[in-house]
Every structure is written in structure tokens, then in C-alpha cells.
C-alpha positions in Angstrom: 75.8 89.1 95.5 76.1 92.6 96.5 80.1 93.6 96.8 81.6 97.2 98.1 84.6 97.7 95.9 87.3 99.8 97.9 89.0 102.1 94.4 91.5 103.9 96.4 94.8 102.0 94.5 93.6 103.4 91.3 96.0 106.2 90.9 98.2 107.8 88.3 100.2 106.5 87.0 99.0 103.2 87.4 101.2 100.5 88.8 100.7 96.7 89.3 98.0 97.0 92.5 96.7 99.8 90.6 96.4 97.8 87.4 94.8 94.6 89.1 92.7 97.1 91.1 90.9 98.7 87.8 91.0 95.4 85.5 89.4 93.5 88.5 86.8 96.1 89.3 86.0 96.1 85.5 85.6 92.3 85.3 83.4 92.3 88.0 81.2 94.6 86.9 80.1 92.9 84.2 80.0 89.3 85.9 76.0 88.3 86.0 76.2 87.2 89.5 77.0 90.5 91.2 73.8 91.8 91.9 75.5 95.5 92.8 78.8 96.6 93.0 79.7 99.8 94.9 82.6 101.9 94.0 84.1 103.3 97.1 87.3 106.0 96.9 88.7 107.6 100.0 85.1 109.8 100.8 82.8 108.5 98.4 80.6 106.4 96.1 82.0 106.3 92.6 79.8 106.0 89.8 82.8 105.1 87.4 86.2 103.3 88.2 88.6 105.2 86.1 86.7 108.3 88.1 89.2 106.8 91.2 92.6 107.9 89.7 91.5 112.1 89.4 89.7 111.7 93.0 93.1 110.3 94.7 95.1 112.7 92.4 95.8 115.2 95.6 97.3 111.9 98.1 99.8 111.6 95.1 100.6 115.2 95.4 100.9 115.3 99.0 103.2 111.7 99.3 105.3 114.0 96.3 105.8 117.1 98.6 105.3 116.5 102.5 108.1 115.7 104.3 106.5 114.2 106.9 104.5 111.2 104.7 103.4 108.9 107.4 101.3 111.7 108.5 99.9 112.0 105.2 99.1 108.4 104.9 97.6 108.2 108.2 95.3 111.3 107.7 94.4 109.8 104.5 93.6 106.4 106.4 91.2 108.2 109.1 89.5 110.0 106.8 88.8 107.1 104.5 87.6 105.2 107.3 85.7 107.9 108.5 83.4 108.7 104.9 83.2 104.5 105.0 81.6 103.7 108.0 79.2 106.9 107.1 78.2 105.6 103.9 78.5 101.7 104.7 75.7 101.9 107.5 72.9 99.7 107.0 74.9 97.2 104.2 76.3 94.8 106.7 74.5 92.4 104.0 77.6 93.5 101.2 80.7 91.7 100.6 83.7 94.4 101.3 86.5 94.3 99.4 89.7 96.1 99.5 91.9 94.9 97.2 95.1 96.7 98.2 96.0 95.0 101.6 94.3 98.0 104.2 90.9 97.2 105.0 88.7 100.0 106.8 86.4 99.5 109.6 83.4 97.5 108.4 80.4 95.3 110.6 80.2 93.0 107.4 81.9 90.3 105.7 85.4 91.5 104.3 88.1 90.0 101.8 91.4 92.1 101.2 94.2 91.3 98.9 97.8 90.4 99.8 99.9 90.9 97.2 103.1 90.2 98.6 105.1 90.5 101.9 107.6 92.6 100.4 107.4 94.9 103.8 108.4 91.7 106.0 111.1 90.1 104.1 112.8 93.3 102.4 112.1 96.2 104.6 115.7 97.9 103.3 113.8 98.0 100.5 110.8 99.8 101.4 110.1 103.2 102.7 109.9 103.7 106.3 107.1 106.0 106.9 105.3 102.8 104.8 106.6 100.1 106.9 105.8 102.5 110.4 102.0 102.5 108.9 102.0 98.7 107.8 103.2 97.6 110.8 100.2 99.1 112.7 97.2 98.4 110.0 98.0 94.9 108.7 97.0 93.2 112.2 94.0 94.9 111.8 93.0 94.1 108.8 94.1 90.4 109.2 91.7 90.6 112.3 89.2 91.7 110.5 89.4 90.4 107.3 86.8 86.7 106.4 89.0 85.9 103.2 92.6 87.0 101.8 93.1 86.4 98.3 96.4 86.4 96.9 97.9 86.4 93.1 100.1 83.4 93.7 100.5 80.4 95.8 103.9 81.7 96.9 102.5 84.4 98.8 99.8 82.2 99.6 102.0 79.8 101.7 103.9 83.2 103.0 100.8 85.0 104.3 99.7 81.2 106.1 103.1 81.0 107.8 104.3 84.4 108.9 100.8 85.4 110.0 99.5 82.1 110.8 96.1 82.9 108.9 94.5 79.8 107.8 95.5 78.6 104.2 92.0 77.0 103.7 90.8 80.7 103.7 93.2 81.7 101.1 92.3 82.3 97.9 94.7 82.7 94.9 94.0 84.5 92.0 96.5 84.8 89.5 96.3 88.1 87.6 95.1 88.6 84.0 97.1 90.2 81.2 95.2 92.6 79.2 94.2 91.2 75.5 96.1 94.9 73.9 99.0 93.0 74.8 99.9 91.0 71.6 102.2 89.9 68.8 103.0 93.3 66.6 104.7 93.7 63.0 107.5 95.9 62.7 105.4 98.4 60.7 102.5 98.3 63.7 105.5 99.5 66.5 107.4 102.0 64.2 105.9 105.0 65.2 106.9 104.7 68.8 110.2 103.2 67.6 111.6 106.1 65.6 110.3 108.2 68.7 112.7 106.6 70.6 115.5 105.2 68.5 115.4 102.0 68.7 115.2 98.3 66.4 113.0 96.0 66.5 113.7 93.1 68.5 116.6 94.7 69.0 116.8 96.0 72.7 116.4 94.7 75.8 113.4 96.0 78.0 112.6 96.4 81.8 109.9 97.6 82.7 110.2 98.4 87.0 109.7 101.1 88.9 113.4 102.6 89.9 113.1 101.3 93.4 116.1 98.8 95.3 113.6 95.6 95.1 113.8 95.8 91.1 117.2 94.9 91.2 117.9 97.6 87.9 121.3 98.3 89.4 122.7 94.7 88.7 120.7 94.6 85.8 122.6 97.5 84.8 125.8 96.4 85.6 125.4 92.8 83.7 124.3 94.4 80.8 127.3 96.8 81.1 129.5 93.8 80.7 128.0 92.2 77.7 130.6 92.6 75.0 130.7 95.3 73.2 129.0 94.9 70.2 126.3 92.7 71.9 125.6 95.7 74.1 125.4 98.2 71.5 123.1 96.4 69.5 121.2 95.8 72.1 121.0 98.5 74.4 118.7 98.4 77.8 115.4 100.2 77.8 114.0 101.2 81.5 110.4 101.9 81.5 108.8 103.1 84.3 108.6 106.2 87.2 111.3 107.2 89.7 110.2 105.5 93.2 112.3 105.8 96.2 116.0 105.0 97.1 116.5 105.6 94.4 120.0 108.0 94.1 122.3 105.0 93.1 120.6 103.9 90.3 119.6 107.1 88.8 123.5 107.3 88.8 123.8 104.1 86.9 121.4 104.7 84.5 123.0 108.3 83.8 126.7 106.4 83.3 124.7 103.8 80.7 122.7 106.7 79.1 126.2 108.8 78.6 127.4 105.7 77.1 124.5 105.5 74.8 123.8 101.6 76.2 120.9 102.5 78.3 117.5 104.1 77.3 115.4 105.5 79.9 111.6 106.4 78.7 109.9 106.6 82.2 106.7 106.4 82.3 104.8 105.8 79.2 100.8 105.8 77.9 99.1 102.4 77.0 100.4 102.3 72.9 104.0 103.1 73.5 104.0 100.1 76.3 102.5 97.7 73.7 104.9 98.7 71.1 108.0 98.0 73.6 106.8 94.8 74.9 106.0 93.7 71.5 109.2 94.7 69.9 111.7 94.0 72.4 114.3 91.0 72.0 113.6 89.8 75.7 112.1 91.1 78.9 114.1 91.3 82.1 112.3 91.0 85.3 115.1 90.1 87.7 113.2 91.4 90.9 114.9 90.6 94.5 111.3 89.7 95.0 107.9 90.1 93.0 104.4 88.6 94.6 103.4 88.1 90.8 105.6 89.9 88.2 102.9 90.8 85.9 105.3 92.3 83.3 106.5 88.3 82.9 102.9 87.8 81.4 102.4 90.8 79.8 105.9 90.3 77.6 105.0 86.2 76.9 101.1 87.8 75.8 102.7 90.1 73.5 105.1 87.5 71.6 108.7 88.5 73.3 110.6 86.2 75.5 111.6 86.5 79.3 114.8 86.5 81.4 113.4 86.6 85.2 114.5 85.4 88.7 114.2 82.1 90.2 113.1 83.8 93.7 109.9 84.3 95.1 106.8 83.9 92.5 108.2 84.9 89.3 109.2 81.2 88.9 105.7 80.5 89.2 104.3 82.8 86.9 106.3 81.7 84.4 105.7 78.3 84.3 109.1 76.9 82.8 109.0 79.4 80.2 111.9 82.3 80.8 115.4 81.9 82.0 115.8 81.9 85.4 118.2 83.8 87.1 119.8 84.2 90.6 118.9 87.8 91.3 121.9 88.6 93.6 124.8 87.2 91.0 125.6 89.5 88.5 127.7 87.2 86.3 124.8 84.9 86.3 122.4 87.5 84.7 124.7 88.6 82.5 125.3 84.9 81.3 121.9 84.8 80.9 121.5 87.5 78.9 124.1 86.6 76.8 122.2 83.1 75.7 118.8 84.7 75.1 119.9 87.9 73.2 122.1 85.1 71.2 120.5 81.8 71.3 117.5 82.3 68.7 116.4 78.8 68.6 115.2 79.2 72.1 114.1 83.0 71.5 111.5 81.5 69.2 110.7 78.1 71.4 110.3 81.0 74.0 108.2 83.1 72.4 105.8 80.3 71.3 105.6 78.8 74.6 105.0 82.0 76.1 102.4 83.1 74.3 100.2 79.9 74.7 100.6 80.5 78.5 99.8 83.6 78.9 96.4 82.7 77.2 95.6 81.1 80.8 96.1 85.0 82.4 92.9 86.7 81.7 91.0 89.2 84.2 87.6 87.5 83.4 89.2 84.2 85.0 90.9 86.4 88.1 87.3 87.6 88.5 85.4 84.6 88.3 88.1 82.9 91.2 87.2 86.4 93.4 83.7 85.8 92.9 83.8 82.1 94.3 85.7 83.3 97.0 82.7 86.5 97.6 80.3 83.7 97.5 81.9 81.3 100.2 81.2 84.2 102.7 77.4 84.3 101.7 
């Protein structure tokens, strides 16, 4: 098989597309069956994948500073098609693959990834120069596009029924967790935990971009009313950039950080992420609506149980493993994380039974399922 491997999601600091985009990419490249695999970022071939992140570097600036961001993201998207139908002539017998929903402009066989359809169901929740420029590039790439893949059946069954694209050429991948992210001893974490001033598996940890679809402001305000002494021995850590509407919760996290209940780290390198999910009491992923929730994984990999919503496809993903909350009801996650910050017979039963599935999430089996799905186009 020969496969043209759109980068362009590989950007600092790396997200969850961004992280599926490189892990996948890397699996791939070492599968025997790919023949080549051509590294494509916005106006050229790549000869490395991490090479993506410093070549997309300046769109990141731009988004950052422009006031006027659709335009940004539609000059991007015409020059990007632009350099690929100049290099792509003449390898109509490749396998494209864009693995961040957009497909460009290609005479061969093409698969994209849907991750969710977070943009149909919770626009107030999304930016609106991105929703303008979804709105006029996913018919196109549906169009276009041989094979979807997506990382759960959830958004497998949404993409078939809002869309009306056929589920038999649907493929879902579930994501892979990273093997970095295991069990650590107290002594392995303590560098990053004096850093930061915490316990271990003393804290509770969320690890979200501040955005309105993470749902960190009724997190916030459930873990506000835990009792008192609960709370202060187990204060909320918030990993993870600022993203966009963001002004109320940067107001609630300032009230919880005042209070000294909250910790906010932002974004943090590789080690210090593996410390926190390692020594954390419980992960909260209590998304309005996630097409995955890698963290959910990531947490159960590294030995630390979950607290996540029952909505959308963290239910999934988890397998009967975490709490499950209703994301809207306050009192409900707070209850919740009353029992698993207290209840340490099922903290362990948790933690066991977390870490055995998570085994199951690895990016060698993600690319073996996208390589079956290359192949059915061949």
C-alpha cells in the first residue's frame, strides 16, 4: 500500500487530534504493509512527522492575533490545497488520508477522520469563524471522501444519521494510549509534585482545554461544594491551555485559586503529565460532549481512577469502569465526587479494572484497524 498522510493537526501544543494525528502517523510508519507513506503539511512533503508542529507554527500565531480568523483559516485551506494538488499529480494510485476531518482536493482514493460532531450538536460551544468554515468544507469532503473512520461507534452511528453516509463504510478506530502512561511510586512523581504543591493521590485532576464543551465551570462549582476539609485536601488541578469563551471560567478558576482549592498548571511537557495522571486520586472528564475522551484512558493506563459523563462516547470508552455522571447536574457531580475521593474500596476496584482495560487502547491496534480500512479501497 502506498498512503499520503495529510500532518497539518500536528501543532503545538498538541491536543487530542493532534495527538492521534502523530501517534497514528508513527504507527503506521512502521507497519510492514505500507509500502510508502508520504508526509504532507500545508505546502510540502515531510521527511519527519514531529517536523509538522514547527512548519504549522505561523497558522497558530496568526489564529492567536488576526481578528479576522475565518480568513485565516480559509487562506490556509487554499493554499494547502493548492501545494497538494501540485505535489499529488501523478499518485492517483495512493491512499489519502486526512485525519483531521478537511480533506483537500485529490483524483484518488481518500479516507478522513471524524472525530466528533461537536460543531452540529453544540455550536454555542464552538467558535464561529470555525463553524462558518465547517459548514462550507465538510460536504465536500463527505463528497469526496471513499472511507470515514471514526474513534467510537457513537460518532459512528452520528456521522451515518445526520449525514446519511453509509455506516458499512465506517470504520471505527478507537484511539491508543501511549505506553509512558503508567502506574508511578510516590518517589517517581515527587519532582513534579513539590514543583507544584501537591500530595500524592491527593488531588483531583482535569485535564481540558478551558473551553464551554469541558464543562470546568460545573466542575468547579461541585468541587466548590465538597465539604470543607474534603475540598482542601483535595484541591482541583486544571491542566491544559486557555481556548475560547473562555471569560467565565477563567473567573472561576481565579475565585478557586484565591481560595487555594483550585490549581491551575496550564499546559505542561510529557513528564509532568505522567506524574499528574499517575498521582492523582481520580480523573474528572465530565465533558458536555467528547467523540472519545482520551484522558479517560490515559488516567485508567496510568493506575488512577475516573469520574466521567454518561453522555456521548465517554460511556463507551470507559467500559463500566468510572462513575458516570450527568454533565448538566451539578449536585450529581459533586455527589459523585464525594463517593470516589471517599469510597477507597472502589478507588482500588477502579484502579484495577482500569488499568486492565486500557491495555486494549494501543496505537499499533488503532493502526492496524486504519490499515484494513486503506486496504478495502485497493
Amino acid at each position: 500500500m502506498k498512503i499520503i498522510y495529510n500532518c497539518d493537526a500536528i501543532t503545538h501544543p498538541l491536543t487530542g487530534i493532534g495527538r492521534y494525528a502523530l501517534n497514528l502517523g508513527l504507527a503506521l510508519k512502521n507497519s510492514p504493509e505500507i509500502q510508502s507513506l508520504q508526509l504532507f503539511s500545508h505546502r510540502r512533503w515531510l521527511d519527519d512527522l514531529h517536523h509538522s508542529a514547527d512548519d504549522n507554527a505561523w497558522l497558530a500565531a496568526v489564529r492567536r492575533h488576526m481578528p479576522f480568523k475565518y480568513m485565516a483559516l480559509k487562506y490556509y485551506h487554499h493554499q494547502r490545497c493548492h501545494h497538494f494538488k501540485r505535489l499529488t499529480q501523478g499518485l492517483e494510485n495512493h491512499v489519502f488520508h486526512t485525519p483531521n476531518f478537511i480533506a483537500m482536493p485529490f483524483e484518488g482514493p481518500t479516507v478522513s477522520t471524524f472525530h466528533d460532531l461537536s460543531f452540529v450538536h453544540h455550536k454555542a460551544t464552538q467558535p464561529a469563524y470555525r463553524l462558518r468554515f465547517l459548514d462550507q468544507a465538510i460536504p465536500e469532503t463527505l463528497n469526496q471522501a471513499n472511507r470515514l473512520i471514526t474513534p467510537s461507534a457513537f460518532v459512528k452511528n452520528e456521522v451515518a444519521v445526520h449525514y446519511g453516509y453509509p455506516a458499512d463504510q465506517i470504520t471505527v478506530t478507537p484511539l491508543g494510549v501511549d505506553p509512558s502512561f503508567q502506574p508511578r511510586s510516590e518517589s517517581d512523581c515527587q519532582s513534579t509534585l513539590k514543583r507544584l504543591g501537591l500530595t500524592y493521590k491527593r488531588f483531583v485532576l482535569a485535564v481540558a482545554t478551558q473551553e464551554p464543551r469541558k464543562n470546568l465551570l460545573r466542575l468547579l462549582k461541585a468541587h466548590q461544594q465538597l465539604d470543607r476539609s474534603t475540598r482542601k485536601a483535595h484541591p482541583l488541578v486544571l491542566v491544559g491551555g486557555s481556548g475560547w469563551q473562555d471569560q467565565d471560567i477563567k473567573k472561576a478558576i481565579k475565585k478557586g485559586v484565591d481560595s487555594g482549592d483550585v490549581v491551575v498548571t496550564g499546559y505542561v511537557d510529557e513528564t509532568t503529565l505522567h506524574h499528574l495522571y499517575a498521582s492523582a486520586t481520580l480523573l474528572a472528564l465530565v465533558s458536555l460532549y467528547e467523540g472519545f475522551g482520551l484522558p479517560i484512558i490515559e488516567a485508567m493506563a496510568s493506575g488512577t481512577a475516573v469520574i466521567t459523563s454518561a453522555s456521548s462516547a465517554m460511556s463507551e470508552v470507559a467500559g463500566g469502569h468510572a462513575l458516570l455522571v450527568n454533565p448538566l447536574d451539578v449536585k450529581d457531580i459533586q455527589s459523585r465526587l464525594e463517593k470516589g475521593l471517599n469510597d477507597t474500596q472502589w478507588q482500588t476496584s477502579a484502579q484495577s479494572a482500569g488499568i486492565k482495560h486500557s491495555q486494549s487502547f494501543t496505537w499499533q491496534n488503532c493502526a492496524d484497524k486504519t490499515r484494513r480500512c486503506y486496504q478495502s479501497l485497493l
